[in-house]
C-alpha positions as CSV (number, residue, x, y, z in Angstrom):
1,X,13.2,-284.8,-2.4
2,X,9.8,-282.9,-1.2
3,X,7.0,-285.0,-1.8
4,X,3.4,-283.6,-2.7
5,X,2.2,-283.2,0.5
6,X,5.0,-280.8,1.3
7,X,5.0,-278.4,-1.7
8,X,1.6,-278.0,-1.3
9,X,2.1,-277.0,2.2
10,X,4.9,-274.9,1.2
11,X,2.8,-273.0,-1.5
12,X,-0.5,-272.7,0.9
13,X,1.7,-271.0,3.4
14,X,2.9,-268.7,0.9
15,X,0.0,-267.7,0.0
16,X,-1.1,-267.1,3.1
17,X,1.7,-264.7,4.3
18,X,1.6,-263.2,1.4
19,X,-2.3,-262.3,1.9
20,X,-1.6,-261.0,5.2
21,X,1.5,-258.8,4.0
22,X,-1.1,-257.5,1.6
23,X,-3.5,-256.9,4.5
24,X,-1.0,-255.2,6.6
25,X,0.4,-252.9,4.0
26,X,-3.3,-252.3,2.7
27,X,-6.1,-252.4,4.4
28,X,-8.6,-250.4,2.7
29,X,-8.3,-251.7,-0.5
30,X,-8.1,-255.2,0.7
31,X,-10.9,-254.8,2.7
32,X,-12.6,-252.8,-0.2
33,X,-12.0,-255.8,-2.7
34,X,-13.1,-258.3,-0.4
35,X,-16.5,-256.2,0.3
36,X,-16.5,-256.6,-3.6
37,X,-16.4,-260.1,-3.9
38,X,-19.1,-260.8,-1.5
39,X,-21.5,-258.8,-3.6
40,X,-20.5,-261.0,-6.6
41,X,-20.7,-264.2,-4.4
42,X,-24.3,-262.8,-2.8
43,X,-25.7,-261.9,-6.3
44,X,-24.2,-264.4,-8.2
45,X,-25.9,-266.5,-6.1
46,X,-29.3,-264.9,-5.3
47,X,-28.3,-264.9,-1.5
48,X,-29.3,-261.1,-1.1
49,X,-33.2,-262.9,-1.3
50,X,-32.5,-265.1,1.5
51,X,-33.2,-264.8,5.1
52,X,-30.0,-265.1,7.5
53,X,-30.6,-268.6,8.4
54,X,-31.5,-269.6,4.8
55,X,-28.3,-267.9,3.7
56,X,-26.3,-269.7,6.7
57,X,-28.1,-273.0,5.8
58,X,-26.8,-272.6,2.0
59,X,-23.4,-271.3,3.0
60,X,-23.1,-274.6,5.1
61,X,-23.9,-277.1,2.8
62,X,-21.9,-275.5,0.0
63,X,-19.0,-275.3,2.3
64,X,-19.0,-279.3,3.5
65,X,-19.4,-280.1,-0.4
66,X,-16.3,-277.6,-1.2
67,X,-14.5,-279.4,1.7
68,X,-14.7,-282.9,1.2
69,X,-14.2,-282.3,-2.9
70,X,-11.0,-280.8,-1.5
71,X,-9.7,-283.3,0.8
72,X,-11.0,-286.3,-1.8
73,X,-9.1,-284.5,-4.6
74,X,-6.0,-284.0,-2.1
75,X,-5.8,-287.8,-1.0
76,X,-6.6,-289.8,-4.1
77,X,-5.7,-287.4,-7.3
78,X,-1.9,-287.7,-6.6
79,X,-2.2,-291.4,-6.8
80,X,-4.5,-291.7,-9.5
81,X,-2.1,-289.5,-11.8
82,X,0.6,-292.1,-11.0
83,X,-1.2,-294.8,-11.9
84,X,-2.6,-292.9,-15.0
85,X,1.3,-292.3,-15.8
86,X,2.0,-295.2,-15.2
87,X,0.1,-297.2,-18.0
88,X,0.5,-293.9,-20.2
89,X,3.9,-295.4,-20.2
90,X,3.0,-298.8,-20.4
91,X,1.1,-298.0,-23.3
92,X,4.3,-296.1,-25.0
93,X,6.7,-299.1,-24.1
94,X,5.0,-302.0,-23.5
95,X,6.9,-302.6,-20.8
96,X,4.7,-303.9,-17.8
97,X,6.6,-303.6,-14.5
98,X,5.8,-300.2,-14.2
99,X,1.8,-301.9,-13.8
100,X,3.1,-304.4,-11.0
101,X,3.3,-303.0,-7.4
102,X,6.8,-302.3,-7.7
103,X,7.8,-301.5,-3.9
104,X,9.3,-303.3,-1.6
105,X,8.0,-301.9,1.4
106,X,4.5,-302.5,0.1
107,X,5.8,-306.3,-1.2
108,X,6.7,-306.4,2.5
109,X,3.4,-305.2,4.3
110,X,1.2,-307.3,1.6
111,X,3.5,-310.1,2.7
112,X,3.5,-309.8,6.4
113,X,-0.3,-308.9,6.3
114,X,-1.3,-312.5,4.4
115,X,0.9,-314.1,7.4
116,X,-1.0,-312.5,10.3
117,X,-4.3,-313.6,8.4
118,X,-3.0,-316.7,7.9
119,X,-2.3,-316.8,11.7
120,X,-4.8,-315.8,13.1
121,X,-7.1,-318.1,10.6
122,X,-5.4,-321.0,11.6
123,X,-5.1,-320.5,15.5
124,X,-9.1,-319.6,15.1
125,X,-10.2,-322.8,13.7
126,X,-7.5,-325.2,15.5
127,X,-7.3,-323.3,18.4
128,X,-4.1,-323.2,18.4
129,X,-1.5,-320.2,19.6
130,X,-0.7,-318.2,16.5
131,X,2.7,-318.2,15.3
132,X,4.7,-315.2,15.9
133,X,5.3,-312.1,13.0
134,X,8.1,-312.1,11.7
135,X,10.1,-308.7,12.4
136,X,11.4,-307.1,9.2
137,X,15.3,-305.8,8.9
């Protein structure tokens, strides 16, 4: 099964070819729309007022906003709608292992992580050699 990451790939890339197809098959009126949309984006905007380096200064700023909104909402809003589903359901059900972390793998890393800590605490103050990680299967 594809996970989130992937389809979103999958449907960027589509979009993609299928804006250049357009722009192969139709240059004019793609080039004619998107003169079109910068006259809405430089009005809309009151840019036409600006100088080039205000305008460039604007465009910049509003672009690293745009981007990091994009990449937070890309990272963290798939996981925050699973933990919202998840006590959506908890609050249907009452059933509240769908609230505990229920991987293993994670069980696993929390585990072998409090054991390195552990480790490394106690060789620190006794100085004493650290006990070995345990390899998982």
């Amino acid at each position: 099964m594809l996970d989130s990451a992937s389809i979103s790939t999958i449907i960027l890339l589509g979009a993609a070819s299928a804006l250049l197809l357009v722009a192969m098959l139709y240059p004019s009126s793609l080039l004619r729309w998107l003169q079109r949309k910068r006259y809405q984006y430089e009005v809309t905007f009151s840019l036409y007022m600006l100088t080039a380096t205000e305008k460039f200064i604007f465009n910049s700023v509003l672009f690293l906003i745009l981007s990091l909104f994009i990449i937070a909402a890309s990272l963290y809003l798939p996981e925050h709608i699973l933990v919202i589903a998840n006590r959506m359901f908890y609050y249907f059900s009452g059933d509240d292992s769908t609230l505990k972390p229920g991987s293993s793998a994670q069980q696993l890393l929390t585990a072998s992580t409090s054991h390195i800590i552990n480790g490394a605490a106690t060789s620190f103050l006794n100085n004493a050699p650290a006990e070995p990680v345990p390899q998982a299967a």
